[in-house]
C-alpha positions in Angstrom: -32.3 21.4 -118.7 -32.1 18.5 -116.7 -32.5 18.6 -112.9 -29.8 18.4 -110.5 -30.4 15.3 -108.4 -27.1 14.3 -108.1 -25.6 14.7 -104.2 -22.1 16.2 -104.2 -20.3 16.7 -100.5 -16.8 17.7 -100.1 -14.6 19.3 -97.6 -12.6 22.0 -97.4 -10.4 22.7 -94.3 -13.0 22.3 -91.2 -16.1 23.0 -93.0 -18.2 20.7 -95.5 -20.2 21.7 -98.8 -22.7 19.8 -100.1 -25.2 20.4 -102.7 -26.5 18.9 -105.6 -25.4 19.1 -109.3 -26.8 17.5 -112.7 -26.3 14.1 -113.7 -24.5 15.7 -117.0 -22.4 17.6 -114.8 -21.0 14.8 -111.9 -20.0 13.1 -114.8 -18.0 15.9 -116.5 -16.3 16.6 -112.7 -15.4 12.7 -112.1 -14.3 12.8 -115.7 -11.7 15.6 -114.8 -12.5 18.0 -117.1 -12.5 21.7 -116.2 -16.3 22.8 -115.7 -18.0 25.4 -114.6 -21.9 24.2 -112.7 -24.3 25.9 -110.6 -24.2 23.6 -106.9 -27.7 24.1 -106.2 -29.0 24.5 -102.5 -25.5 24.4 -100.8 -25.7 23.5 -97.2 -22.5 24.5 -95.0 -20.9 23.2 -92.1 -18.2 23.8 -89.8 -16.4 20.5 -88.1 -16.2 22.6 -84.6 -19.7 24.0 -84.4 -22.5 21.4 -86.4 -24.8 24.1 -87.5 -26.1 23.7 -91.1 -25.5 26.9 -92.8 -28.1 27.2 -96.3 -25.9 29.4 -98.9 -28.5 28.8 -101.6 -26.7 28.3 -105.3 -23.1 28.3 -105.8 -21.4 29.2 -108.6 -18.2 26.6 -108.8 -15.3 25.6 -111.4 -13.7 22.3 -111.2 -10.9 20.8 -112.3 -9.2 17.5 -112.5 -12.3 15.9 -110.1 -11.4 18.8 -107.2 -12.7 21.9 -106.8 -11.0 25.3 -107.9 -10.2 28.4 -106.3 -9.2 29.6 -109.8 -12.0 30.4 -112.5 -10.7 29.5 -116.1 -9.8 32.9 -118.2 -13.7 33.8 -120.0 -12.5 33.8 -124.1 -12.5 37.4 -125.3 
């Protein structure tokens, strides 16, 4: 598996993700395809109060470039 070395920031509302996905991955999320990745060592933080906020690994689906509130239906 390759490593994640790729930096990935984005904002939602008032607070900012970042973390750090594969190369394999970025280029499947700039691409606009619907993918699911693991955001490794996500760091929040909220706009009013600066504090860095570690949350570890994220699970996340993407799709069309933007992250997803909605998971894609599991086949079954």
């Amino acid at each position: 598996m390759e490593k994640a070395t790729e930096f990935l920031s984005f904002t939602l509302g008032n607070v900012t993700l970042s973390g750090f996905v594969t190369p394999e991955e970025l280029a499947r999320i700039e691409s606009g395809e619907v993918v699911d990745v693991l955001l490794r060592g996500v760091i929040a933080v909220h706009g009013d109060v600066g504090e860095d906020v570690p949350l570890g690994d994220v699970a996340c689906t993407f799709i069309g470039g933007e992250l997803s509130p909605f998971a894609p239906p599991r086949g079954g």
